[in-house]
N, C-alpha and C positions, 0 to 999 in steps of 0.2 A: 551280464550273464547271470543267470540263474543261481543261487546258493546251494547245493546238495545238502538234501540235512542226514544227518548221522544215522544211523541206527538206535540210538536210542532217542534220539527226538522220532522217529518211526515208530516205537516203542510206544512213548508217550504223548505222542500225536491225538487228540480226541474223534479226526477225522477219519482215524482205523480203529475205533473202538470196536471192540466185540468180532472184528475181521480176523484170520486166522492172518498171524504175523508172521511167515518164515521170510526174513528177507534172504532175495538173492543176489549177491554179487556177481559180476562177471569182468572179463578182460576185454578189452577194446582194440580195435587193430587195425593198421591201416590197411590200402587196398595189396598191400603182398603180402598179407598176411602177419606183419610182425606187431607184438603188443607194445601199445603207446600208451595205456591207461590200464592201470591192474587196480581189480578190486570195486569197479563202479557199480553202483544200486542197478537192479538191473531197471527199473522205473525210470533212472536218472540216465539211460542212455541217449534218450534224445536229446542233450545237454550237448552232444558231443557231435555234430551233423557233418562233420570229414575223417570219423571212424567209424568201423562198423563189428555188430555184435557178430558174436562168433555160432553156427548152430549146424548140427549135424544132421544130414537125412541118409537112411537107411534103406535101401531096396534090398530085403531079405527073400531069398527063393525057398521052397521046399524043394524036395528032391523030383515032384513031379515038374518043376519049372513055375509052379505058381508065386503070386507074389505075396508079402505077407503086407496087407490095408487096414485102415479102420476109417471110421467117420469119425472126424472132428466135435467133440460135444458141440451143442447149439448155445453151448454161454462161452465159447471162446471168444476172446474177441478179436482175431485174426480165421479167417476162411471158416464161421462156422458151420456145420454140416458139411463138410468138404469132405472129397477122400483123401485120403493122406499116405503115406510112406511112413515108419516109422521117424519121427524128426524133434530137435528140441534145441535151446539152447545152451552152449559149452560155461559152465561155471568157475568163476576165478580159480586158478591152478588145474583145473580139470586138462586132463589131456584129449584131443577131438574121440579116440575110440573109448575112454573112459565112459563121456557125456552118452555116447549112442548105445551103450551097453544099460548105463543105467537108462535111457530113454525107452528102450526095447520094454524093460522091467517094466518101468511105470506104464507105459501106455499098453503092452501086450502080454506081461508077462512072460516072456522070450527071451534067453540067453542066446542070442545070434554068434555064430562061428564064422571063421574063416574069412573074418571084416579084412578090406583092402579098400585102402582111399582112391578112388578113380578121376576125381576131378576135385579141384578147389579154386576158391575165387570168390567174387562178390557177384552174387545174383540180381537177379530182379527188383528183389525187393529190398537191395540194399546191404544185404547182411552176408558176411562173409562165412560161405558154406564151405562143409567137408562131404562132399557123397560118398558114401562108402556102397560095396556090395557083399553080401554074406549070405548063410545060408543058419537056415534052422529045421532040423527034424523035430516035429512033434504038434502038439495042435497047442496054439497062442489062447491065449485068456482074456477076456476086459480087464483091463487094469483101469486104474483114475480115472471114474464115472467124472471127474470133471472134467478130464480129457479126453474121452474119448468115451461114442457110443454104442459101437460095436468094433470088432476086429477079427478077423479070417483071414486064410487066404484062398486069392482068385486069379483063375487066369487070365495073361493079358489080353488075349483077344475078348473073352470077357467084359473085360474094364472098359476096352474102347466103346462094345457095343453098347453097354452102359452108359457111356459117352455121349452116344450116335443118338440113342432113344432119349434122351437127359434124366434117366434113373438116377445117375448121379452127377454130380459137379464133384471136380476136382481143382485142387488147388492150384498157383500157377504152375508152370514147368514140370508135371507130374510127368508127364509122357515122354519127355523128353527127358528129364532121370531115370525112368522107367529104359527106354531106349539104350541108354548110353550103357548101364548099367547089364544089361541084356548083350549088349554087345561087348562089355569085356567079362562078363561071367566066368569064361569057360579059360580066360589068359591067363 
């Protein structure tokens, strides 16, 4: 196995020189959710291939039923140009509505209300999700030009036909977060 290196051999690493160094930590968890590894790089997750990272998405409505999206910068390097949910990764001690409150910030500028976790588990891609559904009054901002390249919101039937024409690509399982999410809104 792999050595993880420290935080400060990341520091002093010459291979991140001149790179903007915040590292991130995160908690690792098995598939029900419970943490097995606290405090891992979050770089050094792949070290770890029978846990998984912890990351919360966010289907935020306005009060007209829209949804609140962005596109994914084009230098991400997971889905970029994709449309998105608001979504991100949970950071060591972070609690899962913490991470999506600050993720809303970063990426939309939005304080979402009314969060309620509607599904958890290990997705698609591996990584053990928190969906939550919320709502926000007001109009969202770009946040993290590195994150994200624009951000609105739209309605779903919208988004589909976005879909339908390939205006846009979305990420996996949008629609179906989207769905689920739509469907306990109003519980």
């Amino acid at each position: 196995m792999a050595r993880i290196m420290t935080e400060e051999e990341v520091n002093s690493d010459q291979r991140f020189a001149g790179e903007k160094k915040e590292i991130e930590r995160v908690d690792l968890v098995d598939s029900s959710g419970a943490i097995q590894k606290n405090g891992v790089l979050r770089s050094d997750v792949g070290l770890y291939p029978d846990l998984h990272l912890q990351i919360v998405i966010g289907v935020i409505f306005d009060k007209e039923g829209r949804i609140l999206v962005h596109r994914r910068a084009q230098t991400k390097e997971v889905n970029p140009g994709d449309i998105d949910h608001v979504c991100g990764g949970v950071k060591s001690g972070e609690k899962p509505e913490e991470a999506l409150v600050r993720e809303a910030d970063e990426e939309t500028a939005t304080k979402p209300q009314n969060l309620r976790i509607i599904l958890q588990g290990v997705n698609t891609y591996s990584r053990y999700r928190y969906l939550f559904v919320g709502e926000f009054d007001g109009e969202p901002e770009q946040g993290d030009p590195t994150e994200v390249e624009w951000v609105r919101f739209i309605d779903p039937d919208e988004l589909r036909e976005k879909l339908n024409t390939g205006e846009f690509t979305f990420v996996d399982e949008f629609f179906e977060d989207t769905e689920m999410a739509t469907q306990n809104r109003a519980l």
